[in-house]
C-alpha positions as a Markdown table, in Angstrom:
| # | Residue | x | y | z |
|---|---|---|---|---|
| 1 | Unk | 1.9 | 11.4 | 59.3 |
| 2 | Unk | 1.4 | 11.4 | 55.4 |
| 3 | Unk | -1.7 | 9.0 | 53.6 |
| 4 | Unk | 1.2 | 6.5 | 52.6 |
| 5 | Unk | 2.5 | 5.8 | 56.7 |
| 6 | Unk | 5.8 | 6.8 | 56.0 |
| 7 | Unk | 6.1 | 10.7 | 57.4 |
| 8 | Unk | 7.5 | 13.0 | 55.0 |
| 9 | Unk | 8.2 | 15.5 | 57.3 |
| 10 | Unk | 7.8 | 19.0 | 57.9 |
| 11 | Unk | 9.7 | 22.5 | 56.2 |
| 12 | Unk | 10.3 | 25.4 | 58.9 |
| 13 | Unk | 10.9 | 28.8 | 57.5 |
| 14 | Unk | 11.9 | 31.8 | 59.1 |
| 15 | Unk | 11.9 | 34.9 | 58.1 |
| 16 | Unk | 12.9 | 37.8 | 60.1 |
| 17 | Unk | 10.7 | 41.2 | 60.2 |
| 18 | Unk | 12.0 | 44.4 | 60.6 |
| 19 | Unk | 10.9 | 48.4 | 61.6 |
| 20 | Unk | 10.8 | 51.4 | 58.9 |
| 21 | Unk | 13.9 | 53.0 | 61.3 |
| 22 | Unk | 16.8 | 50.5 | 61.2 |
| 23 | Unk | 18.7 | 52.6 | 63.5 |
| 24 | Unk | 16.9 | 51.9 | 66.9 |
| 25 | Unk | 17.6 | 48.9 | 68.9 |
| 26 | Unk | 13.9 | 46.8 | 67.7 |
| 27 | Unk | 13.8 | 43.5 | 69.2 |
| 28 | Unk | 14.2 | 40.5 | 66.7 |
| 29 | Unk | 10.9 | 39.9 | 65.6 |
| 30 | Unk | 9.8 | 37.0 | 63.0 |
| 31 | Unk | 7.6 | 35.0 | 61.1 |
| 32 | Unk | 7.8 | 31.1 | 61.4 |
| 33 | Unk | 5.9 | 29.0 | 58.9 |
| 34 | Unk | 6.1 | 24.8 | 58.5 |
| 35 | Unk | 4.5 | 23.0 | 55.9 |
| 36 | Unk | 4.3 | 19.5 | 55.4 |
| 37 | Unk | 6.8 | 17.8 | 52.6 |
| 38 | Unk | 4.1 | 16.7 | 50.4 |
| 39 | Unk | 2.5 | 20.1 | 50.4 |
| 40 | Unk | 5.4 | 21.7 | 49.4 |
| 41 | Unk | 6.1 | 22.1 | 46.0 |
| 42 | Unk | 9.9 | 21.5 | 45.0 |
| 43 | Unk | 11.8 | 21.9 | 41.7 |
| 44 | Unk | 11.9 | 18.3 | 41.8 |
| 45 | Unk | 8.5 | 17.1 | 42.5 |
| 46 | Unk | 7.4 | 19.3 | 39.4 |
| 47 | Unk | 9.8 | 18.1 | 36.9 |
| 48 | Unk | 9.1 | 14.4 | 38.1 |
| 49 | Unk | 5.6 | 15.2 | 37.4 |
| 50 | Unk | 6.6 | 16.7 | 34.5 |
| 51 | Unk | 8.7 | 13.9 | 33.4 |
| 52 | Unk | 5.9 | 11.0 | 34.3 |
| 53 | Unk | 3.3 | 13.3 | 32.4 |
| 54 | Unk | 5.3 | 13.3 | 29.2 |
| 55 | Unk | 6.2 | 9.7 | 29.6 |
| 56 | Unk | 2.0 | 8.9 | 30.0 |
| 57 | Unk | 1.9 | 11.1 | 27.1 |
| 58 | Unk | 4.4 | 9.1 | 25.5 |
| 59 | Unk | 2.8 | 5.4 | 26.3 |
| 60 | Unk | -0.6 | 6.8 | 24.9 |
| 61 | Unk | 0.7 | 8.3 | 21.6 |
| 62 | Unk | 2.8 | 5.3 | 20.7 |
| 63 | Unk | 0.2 | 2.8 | 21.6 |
| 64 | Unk | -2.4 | 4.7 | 19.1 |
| 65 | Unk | 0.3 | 4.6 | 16.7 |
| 66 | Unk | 0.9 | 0.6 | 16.7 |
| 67 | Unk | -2.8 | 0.3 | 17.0 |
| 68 | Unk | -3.4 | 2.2 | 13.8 |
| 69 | Unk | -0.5 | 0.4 | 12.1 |
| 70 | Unk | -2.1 | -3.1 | 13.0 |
| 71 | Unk | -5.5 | -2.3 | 12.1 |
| 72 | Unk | -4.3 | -0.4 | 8.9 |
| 73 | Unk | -2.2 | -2.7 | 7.6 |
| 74 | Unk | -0.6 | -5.3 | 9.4 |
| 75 | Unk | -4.2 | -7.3 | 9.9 |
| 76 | Unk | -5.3 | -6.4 | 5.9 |
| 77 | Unk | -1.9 | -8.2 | 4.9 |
| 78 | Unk | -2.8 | -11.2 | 7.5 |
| 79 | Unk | -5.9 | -11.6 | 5.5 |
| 80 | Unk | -4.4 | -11.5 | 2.1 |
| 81 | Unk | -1.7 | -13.9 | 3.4 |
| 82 | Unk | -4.5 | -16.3 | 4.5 |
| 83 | Unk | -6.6 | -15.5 | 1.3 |
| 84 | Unk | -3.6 | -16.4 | -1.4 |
| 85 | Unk | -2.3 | -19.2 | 1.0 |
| 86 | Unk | -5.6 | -20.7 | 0.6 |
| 87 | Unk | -5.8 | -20.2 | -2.9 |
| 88 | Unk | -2.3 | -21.8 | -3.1 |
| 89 | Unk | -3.5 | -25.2 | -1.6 |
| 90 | Unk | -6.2 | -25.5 | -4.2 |
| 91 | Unk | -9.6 | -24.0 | -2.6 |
| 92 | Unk | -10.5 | -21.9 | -5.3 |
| 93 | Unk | -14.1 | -22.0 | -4.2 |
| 94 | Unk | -13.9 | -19.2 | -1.5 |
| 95 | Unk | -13.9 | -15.5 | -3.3 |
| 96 | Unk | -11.0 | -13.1 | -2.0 |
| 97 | Unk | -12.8 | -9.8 | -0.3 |
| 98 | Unk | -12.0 | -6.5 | -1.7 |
| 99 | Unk | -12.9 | -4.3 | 1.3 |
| 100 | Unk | -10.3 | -1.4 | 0.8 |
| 101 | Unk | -9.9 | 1.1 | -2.1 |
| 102 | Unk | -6.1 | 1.9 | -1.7 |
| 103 | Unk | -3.0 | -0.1 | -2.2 |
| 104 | Unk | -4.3 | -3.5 | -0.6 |
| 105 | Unk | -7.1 | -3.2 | -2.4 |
| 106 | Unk | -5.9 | -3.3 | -5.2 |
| 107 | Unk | -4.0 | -6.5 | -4.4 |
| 108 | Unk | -6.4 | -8.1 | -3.2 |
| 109 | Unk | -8.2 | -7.5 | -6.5 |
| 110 | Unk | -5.7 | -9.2 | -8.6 |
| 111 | Unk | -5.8 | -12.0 | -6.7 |
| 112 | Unk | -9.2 | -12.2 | -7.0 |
| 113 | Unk | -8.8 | -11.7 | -10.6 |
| 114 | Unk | -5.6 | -14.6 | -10.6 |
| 115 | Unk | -8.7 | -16.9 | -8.3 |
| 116 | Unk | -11.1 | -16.4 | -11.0 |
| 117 | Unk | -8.9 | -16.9 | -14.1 |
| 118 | Unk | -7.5 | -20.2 | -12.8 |
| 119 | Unk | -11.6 | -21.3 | -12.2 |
| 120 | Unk | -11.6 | -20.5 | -15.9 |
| 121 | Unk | -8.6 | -22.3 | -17.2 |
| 122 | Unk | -9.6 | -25.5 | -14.9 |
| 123 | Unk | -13.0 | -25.7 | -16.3 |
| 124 | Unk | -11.7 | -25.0 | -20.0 |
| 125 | Unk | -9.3 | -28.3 | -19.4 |
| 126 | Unk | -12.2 | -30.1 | -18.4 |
| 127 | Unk | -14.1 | -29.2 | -21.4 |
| 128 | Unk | -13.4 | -31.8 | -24.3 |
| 129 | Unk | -12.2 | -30.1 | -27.7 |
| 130 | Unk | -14.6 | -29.7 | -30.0 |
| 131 | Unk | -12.5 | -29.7 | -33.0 |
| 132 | Unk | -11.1 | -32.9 | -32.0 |
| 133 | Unk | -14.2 | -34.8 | -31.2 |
| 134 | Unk | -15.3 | -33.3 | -35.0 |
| 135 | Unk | -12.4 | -34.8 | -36.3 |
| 136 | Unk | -13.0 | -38.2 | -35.0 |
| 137 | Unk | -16.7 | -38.6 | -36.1 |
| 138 | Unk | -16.8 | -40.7 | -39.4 |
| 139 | Unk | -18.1 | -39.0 | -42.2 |
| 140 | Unk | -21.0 | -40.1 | -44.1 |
| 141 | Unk | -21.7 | -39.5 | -47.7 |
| 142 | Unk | -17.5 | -40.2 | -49.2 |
């Protein structure tokens, strides 16, 4: 009976043994062996192993992969989704994060630059013209 319950059974060999002198009449001796099936190592049980070893190998490789990929790039781009999104709606108080010095970085740069140039048009609009408040002082002294 095999761990599992279920018996596996057994392999009998035989192998027959002979003299040096072929020639005389030697009774048939020979050797008898049995091993249990899950001892036994078959062509098949090592290329399934084989096979679910590469496929584990497999699993492991690609999952490093996408993990890499997400924490690389695919979370970096959430951010600066989130970051010009925000941005779009009108909170420009909030300044965008450079935390990379490669591609993303360098996007996420010029929206910082785009953030801070539309704080400095706003508060230029709010800013009453000189010139014009010049122009509508009266003069004294004509």
């Amino acid at each position: 009976m095999s761990q599992s319950g279920v018996d596996a059974g057994e392999v009998v060999a035989f192998a027959p043994v002979r003299g040096g002198d072929k020639t005389t009449a030697v009774p048939q001796w020979g050797l008898v062996t049995s091993r249990s099936l899950n001892a036994v190592v078959l062509p098949q049980t090592q290329a399934r192993r084989q096979a679910l070893l590469v496929g584990l190998a497999i699993t492991v490789v690609t999952i490093m992969v996408f993990g890499w990929i997400y924490l690389m790039w695919l979370r970096p781009l959430r951010r600066m989704v989130a970051d010009t999104d925000r941005i779009a709606q009108g909170d420009l108080t909030t300044p965008v994060q450079i935390r990379r010095h490669d591609e993303i970085g360098l996007v996420a740069g010029s929206v910082e630059r785009i953030r801070v140039g539309l704080i400095r048009d706003i508060t230029a609009r709010r800013q009453p013209d000189r010139t014009q408040m010049l122009r509508t002082i009266p003069r004294q002294g004509r």
